[in-house]
C-alpha positions in Angstrom: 0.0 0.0 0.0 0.5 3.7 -0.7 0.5 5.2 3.5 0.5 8.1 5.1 1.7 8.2 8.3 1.2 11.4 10.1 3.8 12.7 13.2 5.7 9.8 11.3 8.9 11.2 12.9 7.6 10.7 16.6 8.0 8.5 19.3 5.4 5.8 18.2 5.7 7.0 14.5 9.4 6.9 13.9 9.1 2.8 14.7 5.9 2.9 12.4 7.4 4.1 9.5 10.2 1.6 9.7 7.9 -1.7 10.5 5.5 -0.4 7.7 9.0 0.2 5.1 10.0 -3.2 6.2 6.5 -5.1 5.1 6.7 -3.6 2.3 4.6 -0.6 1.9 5.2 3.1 0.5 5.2 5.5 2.9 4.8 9.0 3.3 5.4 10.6 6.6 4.3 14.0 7.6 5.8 15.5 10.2 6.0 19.5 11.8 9.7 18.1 13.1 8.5 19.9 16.8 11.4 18.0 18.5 14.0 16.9 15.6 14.5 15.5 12.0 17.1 13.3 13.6 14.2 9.7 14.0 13.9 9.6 10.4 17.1 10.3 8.5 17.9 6.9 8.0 14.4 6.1 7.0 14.4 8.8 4.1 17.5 6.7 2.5 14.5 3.9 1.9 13.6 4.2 -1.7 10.2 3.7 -0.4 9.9 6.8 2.0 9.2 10.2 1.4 8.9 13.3 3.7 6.7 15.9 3.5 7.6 18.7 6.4 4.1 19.6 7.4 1.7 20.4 10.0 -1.1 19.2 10.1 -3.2 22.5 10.2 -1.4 23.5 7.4 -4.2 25.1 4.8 -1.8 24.7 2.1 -1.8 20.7 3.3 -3.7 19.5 0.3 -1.2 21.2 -1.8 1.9 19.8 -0.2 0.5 16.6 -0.4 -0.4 15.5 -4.0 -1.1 12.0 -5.1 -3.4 9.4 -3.8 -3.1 7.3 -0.4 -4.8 3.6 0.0 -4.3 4.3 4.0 -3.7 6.7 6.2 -2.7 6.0 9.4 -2.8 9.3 11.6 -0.4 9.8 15.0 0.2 13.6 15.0 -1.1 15.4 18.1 0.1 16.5 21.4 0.6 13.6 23.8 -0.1 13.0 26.7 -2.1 14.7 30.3 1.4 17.5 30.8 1.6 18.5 27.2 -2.2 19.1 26.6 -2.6 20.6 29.9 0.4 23.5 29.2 -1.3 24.4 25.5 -4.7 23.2 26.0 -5.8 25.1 23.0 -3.2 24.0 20.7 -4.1 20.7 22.4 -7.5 21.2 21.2 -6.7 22.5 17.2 -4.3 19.7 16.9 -5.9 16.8 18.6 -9.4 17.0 17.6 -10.3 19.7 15.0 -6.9 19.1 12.5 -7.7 15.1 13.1 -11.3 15.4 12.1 -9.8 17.5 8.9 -7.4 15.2 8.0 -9.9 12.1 8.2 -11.8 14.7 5.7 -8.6 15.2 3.3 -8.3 11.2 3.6 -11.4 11.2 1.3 -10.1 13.3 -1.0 -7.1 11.4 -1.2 -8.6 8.6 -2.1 -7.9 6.4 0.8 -10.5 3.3 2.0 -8.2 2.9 5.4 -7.8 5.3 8.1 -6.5 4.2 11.5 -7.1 6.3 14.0 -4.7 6.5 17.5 -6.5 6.5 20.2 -5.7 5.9 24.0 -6.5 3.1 26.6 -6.9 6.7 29.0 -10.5 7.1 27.5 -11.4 4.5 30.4 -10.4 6.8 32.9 -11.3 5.6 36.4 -12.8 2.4 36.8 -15.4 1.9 39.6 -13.7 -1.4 40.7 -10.0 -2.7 39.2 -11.2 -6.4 39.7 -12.7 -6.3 36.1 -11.0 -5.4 32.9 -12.2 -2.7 30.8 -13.2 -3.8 27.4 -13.7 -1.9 24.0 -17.5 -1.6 25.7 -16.9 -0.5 28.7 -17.8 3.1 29.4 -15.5 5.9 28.4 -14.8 8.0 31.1 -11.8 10.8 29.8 -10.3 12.3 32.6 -8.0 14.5 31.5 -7.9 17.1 28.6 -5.6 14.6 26.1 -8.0 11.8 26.5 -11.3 14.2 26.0 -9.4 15.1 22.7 -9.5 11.3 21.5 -13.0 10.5 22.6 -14.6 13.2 20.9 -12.6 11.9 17.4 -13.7 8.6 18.4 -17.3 10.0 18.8 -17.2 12.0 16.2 -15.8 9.2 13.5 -18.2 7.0 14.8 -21.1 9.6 14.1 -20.3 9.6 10.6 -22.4 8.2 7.7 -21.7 4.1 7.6 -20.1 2.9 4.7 -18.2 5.6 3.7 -14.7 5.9 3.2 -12.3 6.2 4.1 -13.4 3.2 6.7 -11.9 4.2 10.2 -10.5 1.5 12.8 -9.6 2.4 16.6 -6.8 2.0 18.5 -6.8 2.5 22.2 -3.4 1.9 22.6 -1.9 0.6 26.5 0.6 3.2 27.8 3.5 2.7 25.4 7.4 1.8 26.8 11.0 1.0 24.9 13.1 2.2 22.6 11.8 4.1 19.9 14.3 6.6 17.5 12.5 9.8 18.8 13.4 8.2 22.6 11.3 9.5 25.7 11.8 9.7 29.3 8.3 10.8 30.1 6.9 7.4 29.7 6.2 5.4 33.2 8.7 2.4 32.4 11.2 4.4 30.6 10.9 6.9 33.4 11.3 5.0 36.1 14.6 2.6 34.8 16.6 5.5 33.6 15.8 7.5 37.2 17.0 3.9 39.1 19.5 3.3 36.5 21.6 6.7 36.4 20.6 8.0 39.8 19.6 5.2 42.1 16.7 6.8 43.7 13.1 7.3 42.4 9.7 8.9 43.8 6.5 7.3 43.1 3.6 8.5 43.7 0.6 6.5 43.9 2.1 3.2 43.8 -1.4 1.1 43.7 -2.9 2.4 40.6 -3.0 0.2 37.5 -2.1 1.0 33.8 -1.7 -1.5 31.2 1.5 -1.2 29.2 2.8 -1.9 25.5 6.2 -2.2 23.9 6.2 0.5 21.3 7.5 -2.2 18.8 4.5 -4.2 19.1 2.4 -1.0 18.4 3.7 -0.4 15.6 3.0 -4.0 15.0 -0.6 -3.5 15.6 -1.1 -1.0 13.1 0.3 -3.2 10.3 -1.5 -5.5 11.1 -4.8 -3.6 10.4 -3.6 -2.6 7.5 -2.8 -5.9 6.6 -6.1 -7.7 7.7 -9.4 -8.0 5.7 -11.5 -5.1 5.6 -14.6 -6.7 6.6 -12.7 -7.5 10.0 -11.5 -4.0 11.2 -13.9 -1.2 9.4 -15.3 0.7 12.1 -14.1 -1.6 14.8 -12.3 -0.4 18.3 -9.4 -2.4 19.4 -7.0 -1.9 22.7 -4.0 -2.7 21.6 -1.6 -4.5 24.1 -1.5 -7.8 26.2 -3.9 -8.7 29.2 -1.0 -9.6 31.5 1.1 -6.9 31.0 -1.1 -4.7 33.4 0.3 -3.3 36.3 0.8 -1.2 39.1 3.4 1.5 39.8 4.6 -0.4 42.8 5.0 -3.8 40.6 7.0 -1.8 37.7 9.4 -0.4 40.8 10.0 -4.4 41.7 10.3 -5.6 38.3 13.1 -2.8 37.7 15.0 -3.3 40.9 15.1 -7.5 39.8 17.6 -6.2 36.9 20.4 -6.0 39.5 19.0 -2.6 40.7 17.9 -4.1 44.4 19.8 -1.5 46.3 18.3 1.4 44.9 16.3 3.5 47.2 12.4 4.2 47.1 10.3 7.2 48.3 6.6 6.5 47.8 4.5 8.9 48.4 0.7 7.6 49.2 -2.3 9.1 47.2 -5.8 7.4 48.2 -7.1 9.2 45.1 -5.7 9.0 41.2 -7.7 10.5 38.3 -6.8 7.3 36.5 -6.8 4.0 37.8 -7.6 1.2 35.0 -7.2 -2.5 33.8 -7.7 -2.9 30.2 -8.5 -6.5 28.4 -7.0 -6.7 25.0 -8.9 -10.2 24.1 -10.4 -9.0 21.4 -7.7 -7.8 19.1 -5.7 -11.8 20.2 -8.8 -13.5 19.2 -10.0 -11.6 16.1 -7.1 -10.5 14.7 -4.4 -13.3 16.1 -2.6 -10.0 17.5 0.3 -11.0 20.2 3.1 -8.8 21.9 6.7 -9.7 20.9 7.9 -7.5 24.2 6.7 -7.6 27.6 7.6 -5.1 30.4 10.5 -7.0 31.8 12.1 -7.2 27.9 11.8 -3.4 27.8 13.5 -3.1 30.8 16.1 -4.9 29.9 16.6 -3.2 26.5 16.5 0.3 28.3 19.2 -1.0 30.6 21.6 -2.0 28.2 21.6 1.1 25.8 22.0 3.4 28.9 24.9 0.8 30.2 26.4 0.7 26.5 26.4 4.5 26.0 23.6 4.7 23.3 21.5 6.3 25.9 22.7 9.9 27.9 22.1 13.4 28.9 18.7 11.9 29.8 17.2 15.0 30.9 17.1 16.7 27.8 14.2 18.6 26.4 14.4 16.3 23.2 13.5 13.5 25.2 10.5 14.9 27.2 6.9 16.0 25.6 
């Protein structure tokens, strides 16, 4: 397939592009470049990549971007509860109004796929943590990133059935590992570079759950889609991660300190109240679409651990490494 892959040059987007190079495909990434060119130089050597430098609330998009797409697979948009909350209304443009548009220039495109990323924070705070929420359970958004996704979701959702493009969902688990465009704002990363290069950490609210995802096997996800039957994934909503690989703050903290980090030292700082406190059940993308994660927590651990120990990794407080 033809694909464009907007905010290709981000975290999750930098390892898209390359998984969706590798299988194959064309692809066109779109990217403003708000933190650096540097994650996709080496993918713009690929005689199937192209870059278009681009934002997407660009009114001049349409010209910048000529030729048809068969997909469009759309990433670009602040991430994440800190970066929303300090621009809320550029939070607002980007997130929801320029990702309605660009479902609307997908059309004109000519594209009969659009995957849409969406985030397992729509749950929000569960009434009880002893079920998992499911692609039915109630959206509850908590925070100003996650409003921003429902109402695309919503909105999507709204729209006339069987037109096209046809738009899947993915509520993606809380991504970790090594990515290109690396981040230190991400729970797992977080917390094994702080142990890691410093030896201390302070968590705060170490009972609450999130579920978690290797940000290889996202990108994985998202090929997949592209690469399964139409019939299966038009207008469907998948979480996308594994239903053991949820945890809470506390158990990250243990799995870390296993890696030959025991005598680091702890601060936790108790909170009887978190606006997010969820377990997420991602049967449904295993059993319809065969999906499984190559990575698990411990593996990204492990992986984040040897590229700081190897030098790959440093000057971890950066801005380039921080949304």
């Amino acid at each position: 397939m033809r694909v464009l892959v907007t905010g290709g040059a981000g975290y999750m987007g930098s390892v898209v592009s390359h998984e969706l190079l590798g299988q194959g495909h064309q692809v066109c990434i779109l990217d403003s470049l708000r933190y650096s060119a540097d994650p996709i130089l080496a993918l713009t050597l690929h005689e199937g990549c192209s870059f278009v430098h681009g934002d997407i609330r660009d009114n001049d998009l349409e010209d910048k971007l000529t030729g048809n797409f068969d997909a469009v697979v759309h990433l670009a948009a602040i991430v994440g509860d800190p970066a929303c909350a300090r621009e809320p209304e550029l939070a607002r443009e980007i997130n929801l109004d320029s990702a309605l548009r660009i479902h609307q220039l997908s059309r004109r495109w000519g594209a009969k796929r659009f995957i849409f990323a969406s985030t397992c924070s729509n749950y929000g705070k569960m009434s009880s943590t002893d079920a998992l929420a499911t692609e039915e359970s109630e959206l509850q958004p908590l925070s100003l990133y996650a409003e921003t996704k429902v109402g695309v979701e919503r909105a999507l959702m709204d729209s006339e059935a069987g037109d096209l493009p046809a738009v899947t969902f993915l509520r993606f688990a809380t991504l970790f590992g090594l990515s290109p465009r690396m981040r230190f704002d991400l729970t797992v990363n977080e917390f094994t570079m702080e142990l890691a290069t410093k030896g201390t950490l302070m968590v705060y609210g170490e009972q609450f759950w999130r579920p978690y995802v290797h940000v290889s096997d996202a990108a994985r996800a998202i090929a997949l889609v592209l690469s399964s039957s139409p019939d299966k994934v038009a207008g469907q909503v998948f979480n996308v991660g594994d239903s053991d690989q949820n945890y809470q703050k506390g158990q990250l903290v243990e799995l870390i300190r296993k890696q030959g980090l025991e005598n680091t030292e702890i601060e936790y700082v108790r909170r009887e109240e978190d606006p997010r406190d969820y377990r997420v059940s991602f049967e449904k993308i295993k059993n319809q679409l065969g999906f499984k994660i190559s990575r698990t927590v411990e593996d990204g651990i492990r992986e984040i651990l040897e590229a700081i120990s190897q030098g790959v990794l440093a000057d971890f407080d950066a801005p380039r490494y921080h949304n």
